[in-house]
N, C-alpha and C positions, 0 to 999 in steps of 0.2 A: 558550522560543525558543532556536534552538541560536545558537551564535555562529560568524560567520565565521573560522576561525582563522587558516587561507591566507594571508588580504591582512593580517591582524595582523600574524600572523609574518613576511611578507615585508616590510612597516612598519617591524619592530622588527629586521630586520637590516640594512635600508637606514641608518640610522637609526644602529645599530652600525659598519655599515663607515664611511659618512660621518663619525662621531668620530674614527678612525685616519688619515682624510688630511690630508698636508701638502703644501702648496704648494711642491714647490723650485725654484731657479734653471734655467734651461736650460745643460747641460752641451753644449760645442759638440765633443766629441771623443764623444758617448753620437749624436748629430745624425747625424752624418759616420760613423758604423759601423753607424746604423740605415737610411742610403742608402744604402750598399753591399751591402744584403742583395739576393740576385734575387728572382724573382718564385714565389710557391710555396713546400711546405713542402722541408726539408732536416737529415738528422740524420749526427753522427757521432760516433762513438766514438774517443778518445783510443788510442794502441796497448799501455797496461798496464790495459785497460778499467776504468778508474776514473771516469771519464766521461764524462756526453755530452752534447753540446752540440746545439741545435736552435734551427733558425731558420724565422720565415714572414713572408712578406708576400704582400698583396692589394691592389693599384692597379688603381683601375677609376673613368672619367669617365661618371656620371652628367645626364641632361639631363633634366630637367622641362617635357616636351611635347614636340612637334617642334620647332618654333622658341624654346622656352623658355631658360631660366638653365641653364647646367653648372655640376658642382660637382667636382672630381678626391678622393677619398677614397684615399688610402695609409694603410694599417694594416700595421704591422711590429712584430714582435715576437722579444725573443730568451731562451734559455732555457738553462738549464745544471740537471744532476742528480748530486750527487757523491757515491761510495760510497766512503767509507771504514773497513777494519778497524779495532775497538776492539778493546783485549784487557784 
């Protein structure tokens, strides 16, 4: 009988990632700079291109039927990539 290994493995990385979270505080200045983000993706490079920074967000009000519950969903996200020479 062969064995599923797919739903294993995805099992046993959920499972993995889940051991690595931690619950932290809410930071009100991480809040306040992930509302200032617009709407859409956005990237830029620093000008001794050492880095780049990116940013997204997605706000969209969701309604469950015609007449049903709304739910507002904002998803923001922000990103940074740093190249630095070793020698």
């Amino acid at each position: 009988m062969a064995l599923p290994i797919i739903p294993i493995a995805m099992v046993a990385g959920a499972v993995a990632l889940a051991r690595n979270v931690h619950i932290s505080p809410v930071d009100q200045r991480v809040e306040d700079r992930l509302d200032d983000i617009g709407e859409g993706f956005a990237a830029h490079r620093n000008p001794n291109g050492e880095q780049i920074n990116a940013s997204y967000r997605w706000k969209r009000v969701v309604r469950f039927g015609k007449s049903g519950p709304a739910m507002e969903i904002d998803a923001s996200a922000l990103g940074r990539l740093k190249f630095k020479k070793v020698i």
